[in-house]
N, C-alpha and C positions, 0 to 999 in steps of 0.2 A: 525399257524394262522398269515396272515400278517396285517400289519399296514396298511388300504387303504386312510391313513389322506394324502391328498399332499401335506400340508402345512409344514409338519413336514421334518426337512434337515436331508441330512444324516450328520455324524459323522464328515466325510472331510469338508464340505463345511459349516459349522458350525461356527458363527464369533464369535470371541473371541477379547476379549482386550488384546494390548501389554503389559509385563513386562515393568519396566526399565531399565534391562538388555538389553533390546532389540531394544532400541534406537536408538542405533550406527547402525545397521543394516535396519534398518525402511525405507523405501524410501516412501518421502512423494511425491504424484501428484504432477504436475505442481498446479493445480487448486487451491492446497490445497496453497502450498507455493504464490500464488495470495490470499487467504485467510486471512492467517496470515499478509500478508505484508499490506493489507487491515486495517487490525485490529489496526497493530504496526503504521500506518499512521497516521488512525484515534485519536490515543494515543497521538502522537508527536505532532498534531495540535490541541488538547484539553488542555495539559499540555502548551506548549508554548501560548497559545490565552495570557493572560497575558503581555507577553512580545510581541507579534506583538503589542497589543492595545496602550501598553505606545510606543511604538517608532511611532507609527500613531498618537498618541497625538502629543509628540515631531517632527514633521514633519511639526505639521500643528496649533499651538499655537501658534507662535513670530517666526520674520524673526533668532530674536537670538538661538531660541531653535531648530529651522530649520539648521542653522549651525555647530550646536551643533549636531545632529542627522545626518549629511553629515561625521560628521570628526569621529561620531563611526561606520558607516556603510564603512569606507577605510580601521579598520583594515580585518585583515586575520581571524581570527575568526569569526567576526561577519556576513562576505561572507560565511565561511562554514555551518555558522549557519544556514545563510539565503537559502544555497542551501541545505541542509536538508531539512528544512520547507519545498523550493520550492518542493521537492523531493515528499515529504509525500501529498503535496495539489496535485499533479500531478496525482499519484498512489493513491491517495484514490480518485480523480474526475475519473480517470477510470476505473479502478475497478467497484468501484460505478452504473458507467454505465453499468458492465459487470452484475453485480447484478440485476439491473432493470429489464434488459435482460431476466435474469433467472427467474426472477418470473414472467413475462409476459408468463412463457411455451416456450421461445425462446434458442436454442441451449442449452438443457438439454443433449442430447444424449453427449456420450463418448468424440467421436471425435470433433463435435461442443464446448464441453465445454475446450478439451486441445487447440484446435487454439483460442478463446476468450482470455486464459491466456496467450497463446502467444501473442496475439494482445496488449493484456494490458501490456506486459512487454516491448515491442517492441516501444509503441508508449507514453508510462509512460517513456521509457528511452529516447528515443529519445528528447520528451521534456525538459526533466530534461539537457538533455545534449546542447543543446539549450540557457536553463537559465542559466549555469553552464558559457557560451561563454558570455552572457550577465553581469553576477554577477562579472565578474572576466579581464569585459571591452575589449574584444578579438573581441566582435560585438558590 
């Protein structure tokens, strides 16, 4: 007697969750890795909000406090800092969009959703590498 349920998978095709073991081995999507880099964005500019707000204070209180917040935005750090942040606001505004995307029903399919992670990496980097030329006074 056969089983005539269709819903039911065979044995192969059967999803299972990875070990930890099995990690190292794991290749994640492209989409996936636009996911997480999503997430890690959105983290970086939660956590920092904080410190953008006091230096936007300090920007904009007193001509003194103003030049005060000039002479800590020259070191080298505080550029790296900022091109992070830029980084994370960049990639999490596209991303973002790629998202909307998806949930409008728009480029769900396979192929549609690996060119969108390409786009978003593509044009998240491009920008970032942009502000990187500006933060660092080259433009």
């Amino acid at each position: 007697m056969t089983n005539s349920n269709p819903t039911r998978r065979s044995p192969r095709s059967q999803i299972r969750n990875i070990r930890f073991d099995q990690l190292r081995n794991y290749r994640l999507p492209l989409a996936g890795i636009v996911s997480i880099l999503h997430r890690i964005s959105g983290l970086l500019l939660f956590l920092c909000l904080p410190l953008l707000l006091w230096l936007f204070d300090l920007s904009l209180a007193s001509e003194r406090s103003f030049d005060h917040f000039v002479q800590i935005s020259q070191s080298w750090v505080t550029r790296i800092v900022l091109l992070a942040l830029g980084w994370a606001l960049l990639h999490h505004l596209c991303a973002g969009v790629r998202f909307l995307l998806l949930d409008l029903h728009l480029g769900v399919d396979r192929i549609a959703a690996q060119r969108s992670s390409i786009a978003v990496l593509a044009v998240s980097g491009s920008l970032t590498l942009l502000f990187a030329l500006h933060v660092f006074g080259v433009l």
